[in-house]
N, C-alpha and C positions, 0 to 999 in steps of 0.2 A: 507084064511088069519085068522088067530087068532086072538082073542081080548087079548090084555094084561089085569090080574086082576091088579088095583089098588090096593096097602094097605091101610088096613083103622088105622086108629090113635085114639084112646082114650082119654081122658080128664080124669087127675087123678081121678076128682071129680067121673066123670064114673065108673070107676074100682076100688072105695072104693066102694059104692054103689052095685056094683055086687060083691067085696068080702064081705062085710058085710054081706049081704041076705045070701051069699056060707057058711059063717061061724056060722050062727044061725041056717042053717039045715035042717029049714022048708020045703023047695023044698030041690028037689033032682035036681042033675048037670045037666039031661035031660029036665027038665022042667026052669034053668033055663038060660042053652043053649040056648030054644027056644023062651023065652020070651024076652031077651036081643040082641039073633041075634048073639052068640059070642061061639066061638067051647069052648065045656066042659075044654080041655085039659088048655086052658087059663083062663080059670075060678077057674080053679084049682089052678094054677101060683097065679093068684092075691091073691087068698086066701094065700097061702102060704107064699108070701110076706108077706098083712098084718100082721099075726099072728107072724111072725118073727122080723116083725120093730114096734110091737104093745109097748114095752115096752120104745123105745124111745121117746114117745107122753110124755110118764109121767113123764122120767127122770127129765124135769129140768133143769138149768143154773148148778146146782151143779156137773153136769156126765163132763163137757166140763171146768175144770179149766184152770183160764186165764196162757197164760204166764209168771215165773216169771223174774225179771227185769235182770236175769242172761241170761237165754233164748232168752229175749229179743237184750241184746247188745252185746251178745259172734261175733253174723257176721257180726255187726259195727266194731268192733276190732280188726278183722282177716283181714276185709278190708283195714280198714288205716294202719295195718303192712305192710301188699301187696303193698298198694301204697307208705309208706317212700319207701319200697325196690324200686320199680320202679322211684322214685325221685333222691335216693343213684344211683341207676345206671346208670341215665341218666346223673345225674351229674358228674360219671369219663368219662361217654363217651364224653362229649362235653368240 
């Protein structure tokens, strides 16, 4: 009978931490494969990651403008037309 492997789970904190170290270069993936315990291929992943969502950190409240108050009430309005209509109709049906 076989042992099923459990998967194991990371903690982001973890996998900044090993991208970080992958990203400054010092080691190489083989060493720090084996210091962390975590296959290179994945090591490589988080790097990847980081470096790709690194510029989000910095963006800012400014990258994510609010809604404006058109955006905001256009599917309050589409709703209450929807519902007269369904008031108008119930009102010939009965």
């Amino acid at each position: 009978m076989q042992m099923e492997r459990k998967r194991r789970t990371f903690s982001a904190s973890f996998k900044a931490k090993v991208a970080l170290d992958a990203a400054k270069g010092l080691k190489t993936l083989a060493e720090l494969s084996s210091e962390y315990k975590v296959h290179p291929s994945q090591i490589s992943e988080w790097k990847k990651q980081l470096l790709l969502n690194a510029p989000e950190i910095f963006a800012g409240p400014t990258s994510k403008r609010p809604k404006t108050e058109e955006e905001l009430t256009a599917p309050l309005y589409e709703e209450i037309g929807r519902l007269k209509m369904d008031v108008k109709w119930l009102e010939k049906k009965g």
